[in-house]
C-alpha positions as CSV (number, residue, x, y, z in Angstrom):
1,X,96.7,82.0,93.8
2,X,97.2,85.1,95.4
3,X,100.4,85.1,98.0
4,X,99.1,86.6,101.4
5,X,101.7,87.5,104.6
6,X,99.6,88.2,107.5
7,X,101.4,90.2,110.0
8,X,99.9,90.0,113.7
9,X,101.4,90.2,117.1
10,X,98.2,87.9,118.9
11,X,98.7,84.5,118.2
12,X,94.8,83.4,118.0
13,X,94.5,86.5,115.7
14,X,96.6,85.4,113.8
15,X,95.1,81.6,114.0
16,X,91.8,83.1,112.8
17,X,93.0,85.5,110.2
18,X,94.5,82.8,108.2
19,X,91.7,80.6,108.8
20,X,89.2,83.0,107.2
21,X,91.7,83.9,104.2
22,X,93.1,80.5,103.4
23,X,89.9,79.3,101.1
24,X,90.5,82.0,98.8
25,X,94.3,82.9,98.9
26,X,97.6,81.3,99.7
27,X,98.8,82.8,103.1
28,X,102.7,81.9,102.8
29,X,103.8,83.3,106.1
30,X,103.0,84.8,109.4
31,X,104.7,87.1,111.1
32,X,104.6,88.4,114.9
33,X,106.1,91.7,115.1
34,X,107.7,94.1,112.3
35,X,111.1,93.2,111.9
36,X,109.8,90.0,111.3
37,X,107.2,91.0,108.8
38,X,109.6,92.6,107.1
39,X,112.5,89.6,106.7
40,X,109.6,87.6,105.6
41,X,108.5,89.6,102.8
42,X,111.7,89.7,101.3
43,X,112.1,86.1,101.7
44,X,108.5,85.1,100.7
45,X,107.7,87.8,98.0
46,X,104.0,87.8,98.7
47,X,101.6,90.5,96.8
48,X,99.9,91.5,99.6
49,X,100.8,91.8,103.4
50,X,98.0,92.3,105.7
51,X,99.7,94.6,109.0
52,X,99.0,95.2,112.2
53,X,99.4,98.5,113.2
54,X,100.6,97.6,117.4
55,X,103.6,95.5,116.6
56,X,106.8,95.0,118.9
57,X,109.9,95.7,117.9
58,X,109.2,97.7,114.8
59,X,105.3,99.2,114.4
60,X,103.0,98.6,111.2
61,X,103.4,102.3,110.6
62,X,107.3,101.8,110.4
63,X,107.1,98.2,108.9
64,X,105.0,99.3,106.1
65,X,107.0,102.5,105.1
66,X,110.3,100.4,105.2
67,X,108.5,97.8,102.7
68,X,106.7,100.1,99.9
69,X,110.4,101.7,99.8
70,X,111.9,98.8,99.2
71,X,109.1,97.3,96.8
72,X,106.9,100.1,95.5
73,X,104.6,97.8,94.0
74,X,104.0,95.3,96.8
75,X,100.1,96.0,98.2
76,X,99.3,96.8,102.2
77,X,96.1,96.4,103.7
78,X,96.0,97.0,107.1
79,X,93.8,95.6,109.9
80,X,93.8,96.9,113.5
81,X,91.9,98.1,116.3
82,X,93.8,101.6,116.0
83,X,91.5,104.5,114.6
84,X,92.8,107.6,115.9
85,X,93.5,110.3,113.4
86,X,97.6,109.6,114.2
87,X,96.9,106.1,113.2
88,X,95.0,106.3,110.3
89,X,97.2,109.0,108.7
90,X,100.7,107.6,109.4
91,X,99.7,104.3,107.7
92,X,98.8,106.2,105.0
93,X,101.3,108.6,104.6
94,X,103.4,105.4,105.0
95,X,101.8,103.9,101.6
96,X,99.2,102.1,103.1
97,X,96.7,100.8,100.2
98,X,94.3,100.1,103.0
99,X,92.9,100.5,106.1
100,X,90.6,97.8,107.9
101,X,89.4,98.0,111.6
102,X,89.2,94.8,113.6
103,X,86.2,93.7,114.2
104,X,85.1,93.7,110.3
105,X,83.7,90.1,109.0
106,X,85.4,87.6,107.4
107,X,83.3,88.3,104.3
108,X,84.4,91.8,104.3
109,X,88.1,91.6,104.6
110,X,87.9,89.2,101.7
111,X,86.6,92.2,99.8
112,X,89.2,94.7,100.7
113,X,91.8,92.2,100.3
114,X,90.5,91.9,97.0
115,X,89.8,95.4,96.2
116,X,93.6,96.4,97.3
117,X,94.5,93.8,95.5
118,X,92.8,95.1,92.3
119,X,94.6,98.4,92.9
120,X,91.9,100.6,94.7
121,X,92.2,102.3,98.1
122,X,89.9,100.3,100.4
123,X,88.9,102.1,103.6
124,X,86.4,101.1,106.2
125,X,83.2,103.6,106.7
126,X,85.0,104.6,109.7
127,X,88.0,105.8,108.5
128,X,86.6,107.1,105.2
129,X,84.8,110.0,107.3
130,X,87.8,110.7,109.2
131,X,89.7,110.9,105.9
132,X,86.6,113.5,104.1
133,X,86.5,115.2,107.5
134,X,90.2,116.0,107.2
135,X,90.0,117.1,103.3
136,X,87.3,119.7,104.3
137,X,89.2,121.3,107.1
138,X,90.5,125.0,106.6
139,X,93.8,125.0,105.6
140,X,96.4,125.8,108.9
141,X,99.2,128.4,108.0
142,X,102.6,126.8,108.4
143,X,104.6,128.3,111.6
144,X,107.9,126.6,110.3
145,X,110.8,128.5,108.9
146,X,112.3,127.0,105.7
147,X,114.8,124.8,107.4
148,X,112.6,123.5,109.6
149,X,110.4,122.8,107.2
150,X,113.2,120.8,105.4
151,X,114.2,119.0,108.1
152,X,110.4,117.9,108.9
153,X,110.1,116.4,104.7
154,X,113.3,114.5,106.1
155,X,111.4,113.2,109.4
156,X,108.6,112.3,107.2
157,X,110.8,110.2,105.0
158,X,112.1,108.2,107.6
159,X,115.6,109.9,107.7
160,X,117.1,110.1,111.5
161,X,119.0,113.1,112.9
162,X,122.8,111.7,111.4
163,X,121.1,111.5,108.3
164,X,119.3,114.8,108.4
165,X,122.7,116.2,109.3
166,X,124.9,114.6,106.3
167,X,121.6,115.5,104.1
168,X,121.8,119.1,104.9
169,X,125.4,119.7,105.7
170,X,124.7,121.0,109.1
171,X,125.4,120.2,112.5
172,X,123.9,117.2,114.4
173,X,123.3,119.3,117.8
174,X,121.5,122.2,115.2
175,X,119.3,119.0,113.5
176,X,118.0,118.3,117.4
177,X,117.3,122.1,118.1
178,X,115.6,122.1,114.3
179,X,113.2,118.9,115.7
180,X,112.5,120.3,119.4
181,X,111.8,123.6,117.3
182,X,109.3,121.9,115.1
183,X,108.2,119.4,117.9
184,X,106.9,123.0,119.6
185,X,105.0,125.0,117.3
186,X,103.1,121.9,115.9
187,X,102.3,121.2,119.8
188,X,103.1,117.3,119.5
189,X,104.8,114.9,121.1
190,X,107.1,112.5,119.2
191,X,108.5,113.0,115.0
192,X,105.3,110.6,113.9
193,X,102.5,112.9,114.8
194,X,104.7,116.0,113.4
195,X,105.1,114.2,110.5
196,X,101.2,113.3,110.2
197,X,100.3,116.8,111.1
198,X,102.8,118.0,108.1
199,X,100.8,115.4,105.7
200,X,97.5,116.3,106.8
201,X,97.9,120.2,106.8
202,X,99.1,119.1,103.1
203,X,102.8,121.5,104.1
204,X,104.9,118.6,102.9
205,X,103.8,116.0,100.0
């Protein structure tokens, strides 16, 4: 049968979520925060590892780009109340294969479960307009020079500001005036939602 982790921070969440899938596949492991999730799936090898997206220690965004590096072929569904544009389009970017919203039946996250599983991209009704929405939006010029906008592909791929450094041969105090500078004219807060707005505005692939 199919191997199933289910990664979930709230305990009777996590009770219920292996209730429901437990008929139909073989859940071999919970985990409670990211780090977790991530030792477990190593350990486990499971095909598909449902995530929650508000974990401690390390997030689902995080915990999900970290896996599909290390195991391209491993399958990701996540399941979370999160549906904010930021949300939806980090887990993707971070090689989500899908995105379920809390609250769905038992009946239908069988169905994307199975559907990921089978090698589609499930998404929720929800989520799907977000996604169209976004494909339909009028392209945004870039306002990043070219270093900056090499230092941002680096952000998206998870490199931090030592490694952007010894990637580009520069300094590590001109890396942190690179990010503050791209941090400003994207007008966001933190390197995730630079790096979302990068993905979505298609600059970086």
């Amino acid at each position: 049968m199919t191997r199933i982790l289910v990664v979930e921070d709230h305990a009777l969440m996590r009770l219920n979520l292996v209730e429901t899938l437990s008929p139909v596949f073989t859940v071999v492991g919970e985990a409670s925060d990211g780090e977790q999730a991530i030792l477990l799936t190593r350990r486990l090898a499971p095909d598909l590892v449902l995530m929650d997206l508000g974990l401690p220690i390390l997030s689902g965004i995080e915990a999900t780009r970290l896996l599909k590096q290390e195991q391209p072929q491993l399958r990701v569904l996540v399941l979370t109340s999160h549906e904010e544009d930021e949300s939806v389009f980090g887990a993707l970017s971070a090689g989500a294969d899908g995105y379920c919203l809390k609250g769905t039946t038992g009946e239908r996250l069988i169905q994307a479960v199975q559907a990921v599983l089978g090698g589609a991209t499930w998404l929720d009704a929800e989520v799907s307009q977000r996604v169209l929405r976004d494909l339909n939006r009028t392209p945004v010029p870039n306002p990043l020079s070219e270093r900056e906008r090499g230092v941002l592909k680096l952000i998206a791929a998870g490199l931090s500001n030592p490694e952007i450094a010894q990637q580009l041969f520069i300094a590590l105090g001109t890396v942190r005036i690179h990010v503050s500078n791209i941090l400003a004219k994207l007008e966001v807060n933190d390197r995730v939602q630079a790096a979302v707005r990068a993905l979505r505005e298609g600059w970086i692939r």
